[in-house]
C-alpha positions as CSV (number, residue, x, y, z in Angstrom):
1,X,50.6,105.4,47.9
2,X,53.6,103.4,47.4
3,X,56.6,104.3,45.2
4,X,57.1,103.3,42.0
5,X,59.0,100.4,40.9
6,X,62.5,100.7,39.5
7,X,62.7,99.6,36.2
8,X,64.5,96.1,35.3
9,X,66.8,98.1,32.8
10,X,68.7,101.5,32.5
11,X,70.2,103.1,29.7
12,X,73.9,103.5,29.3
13,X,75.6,105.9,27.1
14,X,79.3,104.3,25.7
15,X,81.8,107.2,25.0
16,X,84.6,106.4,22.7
17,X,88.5,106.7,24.5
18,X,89.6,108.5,21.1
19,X,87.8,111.5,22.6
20,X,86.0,112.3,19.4
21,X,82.6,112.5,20.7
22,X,81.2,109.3,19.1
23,X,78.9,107.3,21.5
24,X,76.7,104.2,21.0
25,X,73.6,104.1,23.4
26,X,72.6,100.6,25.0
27,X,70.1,99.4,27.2
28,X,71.3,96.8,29.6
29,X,70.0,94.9,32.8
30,X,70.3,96.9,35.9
31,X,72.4,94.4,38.0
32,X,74.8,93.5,35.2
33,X,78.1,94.2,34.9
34,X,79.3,97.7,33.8
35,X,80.1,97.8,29.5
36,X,83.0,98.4,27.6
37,X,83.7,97.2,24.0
38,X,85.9,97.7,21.2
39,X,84.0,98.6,18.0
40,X,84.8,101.1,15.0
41,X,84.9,104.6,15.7
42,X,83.7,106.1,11.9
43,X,84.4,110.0,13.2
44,X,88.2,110.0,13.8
45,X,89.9,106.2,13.7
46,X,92.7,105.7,10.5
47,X,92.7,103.4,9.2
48,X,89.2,102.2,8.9
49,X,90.1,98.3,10.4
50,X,91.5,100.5,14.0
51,X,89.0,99.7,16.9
52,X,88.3,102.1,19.8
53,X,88.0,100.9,23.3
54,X,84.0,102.4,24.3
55,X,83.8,102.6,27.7
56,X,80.2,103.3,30.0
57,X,78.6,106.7,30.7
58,X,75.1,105.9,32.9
59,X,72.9,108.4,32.3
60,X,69.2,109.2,32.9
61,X,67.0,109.9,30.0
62,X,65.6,113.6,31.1
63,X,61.8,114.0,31.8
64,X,59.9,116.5,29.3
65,X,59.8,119.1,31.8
66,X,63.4,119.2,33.2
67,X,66.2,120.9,32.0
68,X,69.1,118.1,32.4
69,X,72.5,118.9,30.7
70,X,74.5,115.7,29.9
């Protein structure tokens, strides 16, 4: 039986640079560039107008059986 395909997409998780343990998750193509943005940080950024450089974290999502730690 042949394997399975690899899927067209992967989920990335985007850590914030402030260290404060905000994170957006994406879903992006899997021969595209790595991400990073700047976008608000609402946990620990003052003023409220400061943006945060996010930068990638590729994870796997963790099968129902498995124990996977992030």
């Amino acid at each position: 039986m042949a394997k399975k395909a690899k899927s067209r997409t992967i989920m990335v998780r985007l850590i914030s640079m402030a260290m404060t343990g905000y994170y957006r998750t994406m879903q992006r193509p899997r021969a595209h560039q790595p991400l990073s943005m700047l976008k608000y940080d609402p946990i620990g950024t003052t003023p409220s107008f400061v943006a945060v450089l996010i930068t990638r974290l590729r994870f796997r999502l963790p099968l129902e059986n498995a124990n996977v730690q992030l």
